[in-house]
Jmol script that loads the backbone (N, CA, C; Angstrom):
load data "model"
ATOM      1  N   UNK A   1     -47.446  73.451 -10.874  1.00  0.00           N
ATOM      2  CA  UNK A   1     -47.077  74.052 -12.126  1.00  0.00           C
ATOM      3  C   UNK A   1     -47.144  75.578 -12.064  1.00  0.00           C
ATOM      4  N   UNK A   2     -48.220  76.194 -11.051  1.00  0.00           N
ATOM      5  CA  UNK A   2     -48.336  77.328 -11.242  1.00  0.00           C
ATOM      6  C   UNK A   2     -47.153  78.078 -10.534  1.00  0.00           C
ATOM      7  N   UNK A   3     -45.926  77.637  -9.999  1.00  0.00           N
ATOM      8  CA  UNK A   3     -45.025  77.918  -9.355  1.00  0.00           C
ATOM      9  C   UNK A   3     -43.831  78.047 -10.464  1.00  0.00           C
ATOM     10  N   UNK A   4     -44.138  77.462 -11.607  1.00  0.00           N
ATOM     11  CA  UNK A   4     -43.278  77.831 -12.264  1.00  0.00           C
ATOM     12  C   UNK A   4     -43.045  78.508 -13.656  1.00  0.00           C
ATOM     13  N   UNK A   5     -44.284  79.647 -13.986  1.00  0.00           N
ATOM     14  CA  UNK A   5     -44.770  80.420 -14.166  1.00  0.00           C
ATOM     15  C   UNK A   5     -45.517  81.730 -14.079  1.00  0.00           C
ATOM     16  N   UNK A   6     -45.217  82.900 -14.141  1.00  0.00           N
ATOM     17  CA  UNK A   6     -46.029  83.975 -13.162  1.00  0.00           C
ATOM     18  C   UNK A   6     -45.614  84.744 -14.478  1.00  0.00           C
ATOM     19  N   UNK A   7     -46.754  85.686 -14.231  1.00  0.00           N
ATOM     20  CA  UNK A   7     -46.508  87.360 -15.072  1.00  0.00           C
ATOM     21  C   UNK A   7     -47.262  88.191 -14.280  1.00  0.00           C
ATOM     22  N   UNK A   8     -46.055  89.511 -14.239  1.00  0.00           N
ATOM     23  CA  UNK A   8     -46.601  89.866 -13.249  1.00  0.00           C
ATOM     24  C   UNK A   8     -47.348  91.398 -14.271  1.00  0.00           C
ATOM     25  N   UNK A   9     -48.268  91.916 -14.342  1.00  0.00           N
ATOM     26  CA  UNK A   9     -48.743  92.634 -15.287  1.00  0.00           C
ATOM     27  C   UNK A   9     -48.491  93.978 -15.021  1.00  0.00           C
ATOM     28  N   UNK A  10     -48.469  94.267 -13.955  1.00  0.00           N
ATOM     29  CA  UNK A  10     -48.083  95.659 -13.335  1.00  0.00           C
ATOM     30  C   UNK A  10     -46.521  95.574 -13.736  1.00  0.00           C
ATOM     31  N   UNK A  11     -45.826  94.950 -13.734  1.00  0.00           N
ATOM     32  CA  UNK A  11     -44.489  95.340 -14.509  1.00  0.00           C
ATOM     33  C   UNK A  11     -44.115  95.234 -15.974  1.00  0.00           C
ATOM     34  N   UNK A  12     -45.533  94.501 -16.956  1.00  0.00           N
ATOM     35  CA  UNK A  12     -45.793  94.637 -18.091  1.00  0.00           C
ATOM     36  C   UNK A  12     -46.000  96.270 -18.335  1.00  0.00           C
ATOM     37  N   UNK A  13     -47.108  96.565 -17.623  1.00  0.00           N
ATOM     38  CA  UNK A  13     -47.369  98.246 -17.358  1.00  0.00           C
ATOM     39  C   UNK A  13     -46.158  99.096 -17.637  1.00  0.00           C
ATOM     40  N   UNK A  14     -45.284  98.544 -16.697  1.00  0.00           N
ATOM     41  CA  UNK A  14     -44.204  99.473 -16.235  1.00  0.00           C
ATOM     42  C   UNK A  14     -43.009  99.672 -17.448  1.00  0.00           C
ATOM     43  N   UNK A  15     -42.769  98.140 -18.063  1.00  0.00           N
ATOM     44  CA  UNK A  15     -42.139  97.828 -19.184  1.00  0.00           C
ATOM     45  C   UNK A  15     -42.734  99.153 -20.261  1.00  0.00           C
ATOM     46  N   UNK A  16     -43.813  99.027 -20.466  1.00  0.00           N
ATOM     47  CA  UNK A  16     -44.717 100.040 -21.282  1.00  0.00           C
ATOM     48  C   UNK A  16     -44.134 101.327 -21.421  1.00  0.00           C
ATOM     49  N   UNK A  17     -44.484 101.824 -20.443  1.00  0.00           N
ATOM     50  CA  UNK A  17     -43.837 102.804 -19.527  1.00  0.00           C
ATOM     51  C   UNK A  17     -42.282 103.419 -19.791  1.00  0.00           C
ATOM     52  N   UNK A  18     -41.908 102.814 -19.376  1.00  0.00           N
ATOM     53  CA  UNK A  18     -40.234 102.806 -19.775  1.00  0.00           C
ATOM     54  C   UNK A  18     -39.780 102.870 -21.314  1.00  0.00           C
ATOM     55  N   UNK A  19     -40.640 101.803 -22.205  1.00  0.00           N
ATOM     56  CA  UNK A  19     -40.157 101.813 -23.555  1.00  0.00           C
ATOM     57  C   UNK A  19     -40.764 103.535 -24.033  1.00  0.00           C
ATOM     58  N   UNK A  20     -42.058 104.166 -23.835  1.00  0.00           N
ATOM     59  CA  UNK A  20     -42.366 105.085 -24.473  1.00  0.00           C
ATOM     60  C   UNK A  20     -41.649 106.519 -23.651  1.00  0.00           C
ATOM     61  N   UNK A  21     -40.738 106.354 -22.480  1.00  0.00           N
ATOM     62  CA  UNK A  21     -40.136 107.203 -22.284  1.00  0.00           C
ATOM     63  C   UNK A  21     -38.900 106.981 -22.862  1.00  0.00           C
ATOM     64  N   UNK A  22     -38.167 106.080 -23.379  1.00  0.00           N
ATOM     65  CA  UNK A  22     -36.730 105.864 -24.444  1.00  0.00           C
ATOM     66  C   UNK A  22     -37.091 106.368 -25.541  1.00  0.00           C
ATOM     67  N   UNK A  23     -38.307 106.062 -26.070  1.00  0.00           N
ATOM     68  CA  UNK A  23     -38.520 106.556 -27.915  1.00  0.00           C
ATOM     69  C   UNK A  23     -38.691 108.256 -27.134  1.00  0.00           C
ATOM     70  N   UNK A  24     -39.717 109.146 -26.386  1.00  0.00           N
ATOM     71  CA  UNK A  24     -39.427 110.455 -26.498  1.00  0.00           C
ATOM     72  C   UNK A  24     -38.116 110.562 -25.811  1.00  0.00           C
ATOM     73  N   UNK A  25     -37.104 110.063 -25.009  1.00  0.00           N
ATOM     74  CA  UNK A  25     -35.966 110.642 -24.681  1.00  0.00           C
ATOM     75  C   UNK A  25     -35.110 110.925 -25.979  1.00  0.00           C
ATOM     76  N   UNK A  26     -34.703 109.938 -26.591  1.00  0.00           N
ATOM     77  CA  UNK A  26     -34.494 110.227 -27.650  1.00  0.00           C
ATOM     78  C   UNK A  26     -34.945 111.046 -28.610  1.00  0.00           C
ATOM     79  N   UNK A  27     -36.339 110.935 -29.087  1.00  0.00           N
ATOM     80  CA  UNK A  27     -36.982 112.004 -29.838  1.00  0.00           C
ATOM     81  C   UNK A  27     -36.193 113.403 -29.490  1.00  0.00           C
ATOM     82  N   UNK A  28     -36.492 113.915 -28.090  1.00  0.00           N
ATOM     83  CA  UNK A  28     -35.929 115.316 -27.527  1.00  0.00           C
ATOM     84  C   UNK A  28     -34.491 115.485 -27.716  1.00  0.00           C
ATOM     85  N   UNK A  29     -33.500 114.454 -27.510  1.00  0.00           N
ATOM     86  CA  UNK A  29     -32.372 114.750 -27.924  1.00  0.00           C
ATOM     87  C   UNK A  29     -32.036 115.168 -29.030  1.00  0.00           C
ATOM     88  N   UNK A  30     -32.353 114.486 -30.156  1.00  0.00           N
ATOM     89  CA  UNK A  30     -32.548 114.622 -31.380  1.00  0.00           C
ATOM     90  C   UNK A  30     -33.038 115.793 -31.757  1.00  0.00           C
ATOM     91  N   UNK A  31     -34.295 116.489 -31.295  1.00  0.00           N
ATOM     92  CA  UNK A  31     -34.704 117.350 -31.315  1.00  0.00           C
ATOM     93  C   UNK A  31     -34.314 118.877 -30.601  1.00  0.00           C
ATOM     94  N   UNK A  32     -33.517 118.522 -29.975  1.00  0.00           N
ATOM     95  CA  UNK A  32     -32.489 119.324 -29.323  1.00  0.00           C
ATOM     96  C   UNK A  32     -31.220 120.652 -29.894  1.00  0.00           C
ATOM     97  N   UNK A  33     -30.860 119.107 -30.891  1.00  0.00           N
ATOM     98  CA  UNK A  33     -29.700 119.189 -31.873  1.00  0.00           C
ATOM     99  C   UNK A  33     -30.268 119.614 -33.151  1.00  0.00           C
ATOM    100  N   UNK A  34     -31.026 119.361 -33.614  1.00  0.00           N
ATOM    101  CA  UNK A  34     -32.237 119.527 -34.949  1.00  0.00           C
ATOM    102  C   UNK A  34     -31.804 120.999 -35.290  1.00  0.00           C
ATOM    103  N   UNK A  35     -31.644 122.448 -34.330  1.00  0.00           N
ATOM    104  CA  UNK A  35     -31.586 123.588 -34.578  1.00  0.00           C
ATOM    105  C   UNK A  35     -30.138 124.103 -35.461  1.00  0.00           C
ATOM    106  N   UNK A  36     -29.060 123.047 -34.869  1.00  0.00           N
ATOM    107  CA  UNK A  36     -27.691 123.881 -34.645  1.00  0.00           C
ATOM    108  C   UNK A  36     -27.112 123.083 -36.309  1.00  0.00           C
ATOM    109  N   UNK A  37     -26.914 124.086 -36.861  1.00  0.00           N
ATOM    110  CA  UNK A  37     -26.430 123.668 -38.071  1.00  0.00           C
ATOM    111  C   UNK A  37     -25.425 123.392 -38.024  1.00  0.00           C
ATOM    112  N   UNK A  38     -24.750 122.470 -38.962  1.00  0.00           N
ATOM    113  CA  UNK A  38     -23.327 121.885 -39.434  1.00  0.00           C
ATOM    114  C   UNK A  38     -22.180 123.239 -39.742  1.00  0.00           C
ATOM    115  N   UNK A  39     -22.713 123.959 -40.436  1.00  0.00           N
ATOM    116  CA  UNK A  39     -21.982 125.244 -41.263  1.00  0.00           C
ATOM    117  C   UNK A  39     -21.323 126.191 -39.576  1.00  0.00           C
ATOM    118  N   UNK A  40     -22.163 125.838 -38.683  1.00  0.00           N
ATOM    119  CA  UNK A  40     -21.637 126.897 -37.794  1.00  0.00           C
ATOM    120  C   UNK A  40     -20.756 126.218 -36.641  1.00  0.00           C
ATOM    121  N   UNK A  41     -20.330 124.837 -36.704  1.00  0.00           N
ATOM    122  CA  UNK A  41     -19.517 124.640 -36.050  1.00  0.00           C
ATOM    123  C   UNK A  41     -17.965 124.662 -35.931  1.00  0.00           C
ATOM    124  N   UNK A  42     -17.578 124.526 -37.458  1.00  0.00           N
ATOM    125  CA  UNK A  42     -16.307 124.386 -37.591  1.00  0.00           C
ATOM    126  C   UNK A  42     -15.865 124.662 -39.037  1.00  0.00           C
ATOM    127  N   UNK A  43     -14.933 123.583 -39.531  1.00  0.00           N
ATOM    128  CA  UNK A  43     -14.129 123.540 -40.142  1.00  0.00           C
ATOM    129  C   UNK A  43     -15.469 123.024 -41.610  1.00  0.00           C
ATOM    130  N   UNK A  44     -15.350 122.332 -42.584  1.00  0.00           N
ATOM    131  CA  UNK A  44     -15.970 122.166 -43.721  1.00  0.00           C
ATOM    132  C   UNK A  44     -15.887 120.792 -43.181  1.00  0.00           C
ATOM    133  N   UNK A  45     -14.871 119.974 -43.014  1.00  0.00           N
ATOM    134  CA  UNK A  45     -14.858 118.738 -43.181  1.00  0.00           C
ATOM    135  C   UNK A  45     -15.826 117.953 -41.820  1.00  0.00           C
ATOM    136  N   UNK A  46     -15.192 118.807 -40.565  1.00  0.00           N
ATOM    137  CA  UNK A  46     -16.393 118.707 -39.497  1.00  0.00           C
ATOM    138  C   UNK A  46     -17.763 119.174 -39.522  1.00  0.00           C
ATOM    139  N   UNK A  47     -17.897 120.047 -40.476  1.00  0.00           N
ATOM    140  CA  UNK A  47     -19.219 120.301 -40.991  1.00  0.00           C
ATOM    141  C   UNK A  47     -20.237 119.398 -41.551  1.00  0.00           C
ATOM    142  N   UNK A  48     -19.222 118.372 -42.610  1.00  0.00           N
ATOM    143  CA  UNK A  48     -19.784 117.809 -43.441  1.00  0.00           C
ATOM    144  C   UNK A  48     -20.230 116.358 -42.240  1.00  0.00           C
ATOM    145  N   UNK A  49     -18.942 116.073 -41.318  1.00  0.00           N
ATOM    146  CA  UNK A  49     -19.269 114.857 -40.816  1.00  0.00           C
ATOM    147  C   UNK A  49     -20.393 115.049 -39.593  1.00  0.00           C
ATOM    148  N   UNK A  50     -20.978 116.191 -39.305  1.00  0.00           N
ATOM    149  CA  UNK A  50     -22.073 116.793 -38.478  1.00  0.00           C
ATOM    150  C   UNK A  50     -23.170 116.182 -39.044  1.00  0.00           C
ATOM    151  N   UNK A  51     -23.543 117.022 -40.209  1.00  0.00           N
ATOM    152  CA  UNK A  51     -24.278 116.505 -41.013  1.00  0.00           C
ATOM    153  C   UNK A  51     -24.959 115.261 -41.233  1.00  0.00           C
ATOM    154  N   UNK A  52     -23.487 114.226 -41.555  1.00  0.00           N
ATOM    155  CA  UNK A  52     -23.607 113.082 -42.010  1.00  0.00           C
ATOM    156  C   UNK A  52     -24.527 112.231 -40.698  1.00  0.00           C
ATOM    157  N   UNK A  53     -23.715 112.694 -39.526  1.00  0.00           N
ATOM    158  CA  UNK A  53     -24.126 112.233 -38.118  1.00  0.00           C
ATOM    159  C   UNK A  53     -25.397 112.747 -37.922  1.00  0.00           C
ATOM    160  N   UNK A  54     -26.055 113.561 -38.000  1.00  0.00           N
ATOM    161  CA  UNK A  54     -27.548 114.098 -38.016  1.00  0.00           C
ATOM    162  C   UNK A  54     -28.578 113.369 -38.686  1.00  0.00           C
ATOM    163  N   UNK A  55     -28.088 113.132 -40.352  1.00  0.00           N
ATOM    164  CA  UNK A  55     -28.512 112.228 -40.532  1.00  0.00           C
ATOM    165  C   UNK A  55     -29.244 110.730 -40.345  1.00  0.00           C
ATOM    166  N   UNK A  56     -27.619 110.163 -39.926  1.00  0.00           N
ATOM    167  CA  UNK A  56     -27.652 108.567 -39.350  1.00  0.00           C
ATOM    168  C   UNK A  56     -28.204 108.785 -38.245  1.00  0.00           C
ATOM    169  N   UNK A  57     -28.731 109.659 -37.122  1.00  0.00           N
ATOM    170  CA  UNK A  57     -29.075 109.631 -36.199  1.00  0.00           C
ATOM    171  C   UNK A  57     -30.698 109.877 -36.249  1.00  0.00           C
ATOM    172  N   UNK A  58     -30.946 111.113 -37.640  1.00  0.00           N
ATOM    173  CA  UNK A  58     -32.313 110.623 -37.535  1.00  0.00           C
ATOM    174  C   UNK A  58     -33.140 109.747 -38.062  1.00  0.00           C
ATOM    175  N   UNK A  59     -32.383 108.685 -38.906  1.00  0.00           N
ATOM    176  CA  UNK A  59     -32.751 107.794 -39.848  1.00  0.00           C
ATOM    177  C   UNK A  59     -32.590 106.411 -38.319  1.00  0.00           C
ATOM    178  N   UNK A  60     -32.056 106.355 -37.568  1.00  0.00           N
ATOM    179  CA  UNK A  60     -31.701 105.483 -36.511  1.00  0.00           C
ATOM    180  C   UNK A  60     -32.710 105.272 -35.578  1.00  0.00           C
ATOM    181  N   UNK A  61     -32.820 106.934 -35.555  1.00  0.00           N
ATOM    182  CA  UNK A  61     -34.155 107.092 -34.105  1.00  0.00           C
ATOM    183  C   UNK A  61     -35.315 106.399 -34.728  1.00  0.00           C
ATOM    184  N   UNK A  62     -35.568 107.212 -35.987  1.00  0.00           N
ATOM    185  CA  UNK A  62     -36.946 106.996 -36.577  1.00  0.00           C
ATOM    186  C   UNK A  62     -36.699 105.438 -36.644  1.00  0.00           C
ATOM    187  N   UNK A  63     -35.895 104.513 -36.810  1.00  0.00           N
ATOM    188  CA  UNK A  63     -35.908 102.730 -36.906  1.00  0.00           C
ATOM    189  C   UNK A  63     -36.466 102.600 -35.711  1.00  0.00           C
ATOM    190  N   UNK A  64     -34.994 102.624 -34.526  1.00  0.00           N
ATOM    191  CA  UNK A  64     -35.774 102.701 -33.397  1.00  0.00           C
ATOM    192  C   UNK A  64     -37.075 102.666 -32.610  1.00  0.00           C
ATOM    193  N   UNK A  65     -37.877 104.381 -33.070  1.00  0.00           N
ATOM    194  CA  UNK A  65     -38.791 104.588 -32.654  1.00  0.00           C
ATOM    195  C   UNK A  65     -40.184 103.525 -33.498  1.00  0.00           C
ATOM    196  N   UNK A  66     -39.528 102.990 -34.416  1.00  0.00           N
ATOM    197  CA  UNK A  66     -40.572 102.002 -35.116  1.00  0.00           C
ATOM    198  C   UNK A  66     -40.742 100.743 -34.409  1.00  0.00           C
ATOM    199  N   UNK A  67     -39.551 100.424 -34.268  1.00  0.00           N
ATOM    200  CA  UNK A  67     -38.935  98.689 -33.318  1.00  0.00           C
ATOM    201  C   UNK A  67     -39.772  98.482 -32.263  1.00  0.00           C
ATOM    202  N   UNK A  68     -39.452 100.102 -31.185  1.00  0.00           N
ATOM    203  CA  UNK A  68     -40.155 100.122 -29.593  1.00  0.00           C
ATOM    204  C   UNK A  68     -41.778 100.304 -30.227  1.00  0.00           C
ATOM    205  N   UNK A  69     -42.305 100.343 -30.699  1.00  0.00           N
ATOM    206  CA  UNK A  69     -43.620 100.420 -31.109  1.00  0.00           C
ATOM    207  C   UNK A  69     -44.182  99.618 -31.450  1.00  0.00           C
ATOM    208  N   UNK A  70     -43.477  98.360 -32.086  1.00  0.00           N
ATOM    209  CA  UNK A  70     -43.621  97.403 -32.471  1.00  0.00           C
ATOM    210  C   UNK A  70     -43.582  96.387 -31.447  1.00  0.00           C
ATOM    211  N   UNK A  71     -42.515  96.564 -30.577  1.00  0.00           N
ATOM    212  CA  UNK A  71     -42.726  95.880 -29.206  1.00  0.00           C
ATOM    213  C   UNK A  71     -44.171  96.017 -27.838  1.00  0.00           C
ATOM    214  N   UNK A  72     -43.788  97.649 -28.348  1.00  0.00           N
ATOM    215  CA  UNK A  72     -44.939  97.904 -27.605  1.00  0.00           C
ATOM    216  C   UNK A  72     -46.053  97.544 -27.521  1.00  0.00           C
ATOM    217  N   UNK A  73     -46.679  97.404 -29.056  1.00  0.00           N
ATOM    218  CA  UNK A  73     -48.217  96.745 -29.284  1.00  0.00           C
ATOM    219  C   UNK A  73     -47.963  95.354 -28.903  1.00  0.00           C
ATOM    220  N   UNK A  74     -46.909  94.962 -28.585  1.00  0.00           N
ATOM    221  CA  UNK A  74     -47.315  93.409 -28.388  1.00  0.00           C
ATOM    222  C   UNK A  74     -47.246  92.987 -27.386  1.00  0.00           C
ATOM    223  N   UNK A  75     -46.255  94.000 -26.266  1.00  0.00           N
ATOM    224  CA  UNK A  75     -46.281  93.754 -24.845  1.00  0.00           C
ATOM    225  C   UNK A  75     -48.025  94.266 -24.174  1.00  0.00           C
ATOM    226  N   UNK A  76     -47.722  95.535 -24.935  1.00  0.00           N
ATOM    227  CA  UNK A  76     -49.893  95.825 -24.175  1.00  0.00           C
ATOM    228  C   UNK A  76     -50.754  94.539 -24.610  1.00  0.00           C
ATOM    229  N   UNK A  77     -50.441  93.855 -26.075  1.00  0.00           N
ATOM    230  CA  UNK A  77     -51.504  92.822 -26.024  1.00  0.00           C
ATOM    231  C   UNK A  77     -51.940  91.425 -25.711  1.00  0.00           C
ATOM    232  N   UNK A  78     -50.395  91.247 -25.009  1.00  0.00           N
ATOM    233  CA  UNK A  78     -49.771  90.278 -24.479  1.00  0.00           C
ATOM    234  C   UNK A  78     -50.692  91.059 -22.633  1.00  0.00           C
ATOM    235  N   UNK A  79     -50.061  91.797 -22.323  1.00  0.00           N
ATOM    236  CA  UNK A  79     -50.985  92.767 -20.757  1.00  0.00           C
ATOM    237  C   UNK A  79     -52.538  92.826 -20.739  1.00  0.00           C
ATOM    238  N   UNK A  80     -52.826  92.726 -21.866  1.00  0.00           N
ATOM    239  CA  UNK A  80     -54.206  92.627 -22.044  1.00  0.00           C
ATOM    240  C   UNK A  80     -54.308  90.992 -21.953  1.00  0.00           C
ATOM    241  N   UNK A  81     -54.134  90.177 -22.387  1.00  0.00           N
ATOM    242  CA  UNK A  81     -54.814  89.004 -22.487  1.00  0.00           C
ATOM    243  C   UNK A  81     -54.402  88.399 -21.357  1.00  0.00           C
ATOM    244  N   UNK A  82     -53.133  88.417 -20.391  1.00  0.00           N
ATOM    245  CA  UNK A  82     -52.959  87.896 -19.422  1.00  0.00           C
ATOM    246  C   UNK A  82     -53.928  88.416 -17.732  1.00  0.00           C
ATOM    247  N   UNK A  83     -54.451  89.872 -18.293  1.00  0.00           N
ATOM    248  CA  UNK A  83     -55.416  90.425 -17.350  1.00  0.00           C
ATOM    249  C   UNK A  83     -57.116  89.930 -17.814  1.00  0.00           C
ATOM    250  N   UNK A  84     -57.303  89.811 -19.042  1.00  0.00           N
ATOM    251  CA  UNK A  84     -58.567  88.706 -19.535  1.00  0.00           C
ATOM    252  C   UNK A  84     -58.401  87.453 -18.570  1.00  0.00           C
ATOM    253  N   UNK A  85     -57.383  86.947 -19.205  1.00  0.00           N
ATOM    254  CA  UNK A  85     -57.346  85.177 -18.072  1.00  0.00           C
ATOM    255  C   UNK A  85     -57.392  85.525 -16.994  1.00  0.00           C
ATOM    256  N   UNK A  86     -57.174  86.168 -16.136  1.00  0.00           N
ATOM    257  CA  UNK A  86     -56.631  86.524 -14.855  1.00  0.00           C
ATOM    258  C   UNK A  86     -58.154  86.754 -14.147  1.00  0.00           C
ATOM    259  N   UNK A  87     -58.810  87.433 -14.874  1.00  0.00           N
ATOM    260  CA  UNK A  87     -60.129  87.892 -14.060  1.00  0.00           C
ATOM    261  C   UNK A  87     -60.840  86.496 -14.951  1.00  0.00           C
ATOM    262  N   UNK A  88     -61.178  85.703 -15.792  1.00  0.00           N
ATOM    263  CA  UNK A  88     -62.303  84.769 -16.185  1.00  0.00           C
ATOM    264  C   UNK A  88     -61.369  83.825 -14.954  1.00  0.00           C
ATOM    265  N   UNK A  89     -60.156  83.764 -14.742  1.00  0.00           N
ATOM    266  CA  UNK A  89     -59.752  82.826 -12.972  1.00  0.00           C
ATOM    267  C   UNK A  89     -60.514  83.098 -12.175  1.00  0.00           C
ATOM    268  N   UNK A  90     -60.332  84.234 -11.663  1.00  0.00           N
ATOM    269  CA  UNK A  90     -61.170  85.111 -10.570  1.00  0.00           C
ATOM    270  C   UNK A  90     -62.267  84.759 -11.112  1.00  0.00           C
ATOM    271  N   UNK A  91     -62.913  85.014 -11.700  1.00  0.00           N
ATOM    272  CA  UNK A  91     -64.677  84.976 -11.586  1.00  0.00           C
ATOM    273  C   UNK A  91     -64.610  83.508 -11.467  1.00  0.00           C
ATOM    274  N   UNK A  92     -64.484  82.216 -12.487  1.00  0.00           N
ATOM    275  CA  UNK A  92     -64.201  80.938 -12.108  1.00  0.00           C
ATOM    276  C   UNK A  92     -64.374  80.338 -10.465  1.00  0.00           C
ATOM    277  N   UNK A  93     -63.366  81.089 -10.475  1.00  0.00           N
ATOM    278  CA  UNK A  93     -62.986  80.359  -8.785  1.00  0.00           C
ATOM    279  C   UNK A  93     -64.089  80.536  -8.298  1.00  0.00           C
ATOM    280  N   UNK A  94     -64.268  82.286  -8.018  1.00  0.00           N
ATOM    281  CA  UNK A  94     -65.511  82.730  -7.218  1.00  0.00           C
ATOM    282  C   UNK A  94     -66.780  82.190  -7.229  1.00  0.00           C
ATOM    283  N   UNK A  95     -67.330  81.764  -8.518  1.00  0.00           N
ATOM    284  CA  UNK A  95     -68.463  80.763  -8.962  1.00  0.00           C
ATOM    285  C   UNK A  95     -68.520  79.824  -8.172  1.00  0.00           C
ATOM    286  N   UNK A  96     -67.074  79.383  -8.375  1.00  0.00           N
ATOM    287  CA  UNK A  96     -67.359  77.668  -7.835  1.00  0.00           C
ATOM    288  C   UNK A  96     -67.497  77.703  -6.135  1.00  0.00           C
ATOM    289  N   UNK A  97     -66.936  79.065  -5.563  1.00  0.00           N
ATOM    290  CA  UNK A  97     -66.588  78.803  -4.206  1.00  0.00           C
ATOM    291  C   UNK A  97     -68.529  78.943  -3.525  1.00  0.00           C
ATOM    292  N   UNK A  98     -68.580  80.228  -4.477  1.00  0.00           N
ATOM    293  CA  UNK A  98     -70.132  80.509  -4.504  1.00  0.00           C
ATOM    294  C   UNK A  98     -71.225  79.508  -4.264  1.00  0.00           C
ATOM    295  N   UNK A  99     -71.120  78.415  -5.212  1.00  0.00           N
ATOM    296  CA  UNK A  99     -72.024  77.169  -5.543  1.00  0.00           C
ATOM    297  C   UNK A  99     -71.535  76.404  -4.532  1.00  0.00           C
ATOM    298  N   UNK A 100     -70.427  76.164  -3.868  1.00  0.00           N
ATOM    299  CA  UNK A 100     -70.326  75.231  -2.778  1.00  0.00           C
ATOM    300  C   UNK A 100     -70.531  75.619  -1.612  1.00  0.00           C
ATOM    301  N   UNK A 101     -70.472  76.750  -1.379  1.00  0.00           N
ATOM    302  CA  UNK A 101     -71.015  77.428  -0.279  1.00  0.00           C
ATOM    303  C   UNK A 101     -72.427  77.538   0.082  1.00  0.00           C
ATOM    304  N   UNK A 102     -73.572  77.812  -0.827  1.00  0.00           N
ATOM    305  CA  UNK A 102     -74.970  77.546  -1.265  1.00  0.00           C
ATOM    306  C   UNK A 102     -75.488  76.250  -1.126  1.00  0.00           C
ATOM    307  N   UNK A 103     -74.888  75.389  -1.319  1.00  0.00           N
ATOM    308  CA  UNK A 103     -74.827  74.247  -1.426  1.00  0.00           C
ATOM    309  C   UNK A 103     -75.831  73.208  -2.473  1.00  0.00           C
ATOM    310  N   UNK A 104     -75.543  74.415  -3.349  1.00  0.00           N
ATOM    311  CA  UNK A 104     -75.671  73.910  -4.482  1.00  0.00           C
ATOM    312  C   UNK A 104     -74.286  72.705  -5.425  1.00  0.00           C
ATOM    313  N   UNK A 105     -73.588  72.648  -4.939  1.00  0.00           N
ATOM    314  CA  UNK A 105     -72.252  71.812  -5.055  1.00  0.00           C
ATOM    315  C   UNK A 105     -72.050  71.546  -6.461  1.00  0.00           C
ATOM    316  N   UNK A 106     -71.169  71.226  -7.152  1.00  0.00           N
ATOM    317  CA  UNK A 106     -70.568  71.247  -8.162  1.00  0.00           C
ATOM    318  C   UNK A 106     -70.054  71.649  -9.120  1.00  0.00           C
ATOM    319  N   UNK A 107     -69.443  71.832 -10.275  1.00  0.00           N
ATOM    320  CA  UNK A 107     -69.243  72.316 -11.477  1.00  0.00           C
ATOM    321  C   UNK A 107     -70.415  72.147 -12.611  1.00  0.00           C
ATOM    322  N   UNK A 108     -70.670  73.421 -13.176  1.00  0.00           N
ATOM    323  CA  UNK A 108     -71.265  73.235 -14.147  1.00  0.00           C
ATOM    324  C   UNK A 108     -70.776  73.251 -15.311  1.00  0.00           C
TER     325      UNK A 108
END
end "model"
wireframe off; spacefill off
backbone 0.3
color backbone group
């Protein structure tokens, strides 16, 4: 069974990783553009649709940046509990290999 199941936690890590560099990539883009006003690019009507786009973009990120955060706490606590089981295995095993080796033998 255990062959057809694995997590591998170091790429939980990495997942981590990756999501909180998309929310600041974005952040910086956004933040990039944040300076350059609508009024100084063009025409009124491209002005206005600058704007509008500044907007939807920071009302988008900020969703966004809520979503990946929301994922996030659950992939770390999901990384956390699969590294809990992982070491009460390890110690487990080690016990038992311990006690049969001693020869004290069995499960307690």
């Amino acid at each position: 069974m255990s062959g057809q199941f694995k997590t591998d936690t170091d790429q939980l890590g990495y997942f981590l990783k990756t999501l909180e560099a998309c929310v600041s990539d974005l952040n910086e883009a956004r933040t990039a553009l944040a300076h350059v006003r609508a009024d100084e690019i063009g025409t009124k009507r491209l002005d206005e649709a600058c704007d509008g786009f500044q907007e939807r973009w920071k009302y988008g990120a900020e969703q966004t940046q809520s979503m990946v955060e929301a994922v996030n706490e659950g992939v770390e606590s999901n990384k956390k509990a699969y590294e809990e089981v992982e070491n009460a295995l390890e110690k487990a095993f080690k016990d038992i290999a311990d006690r049969a080796t001693s020869g004290q033998g069995g499960v307690k």
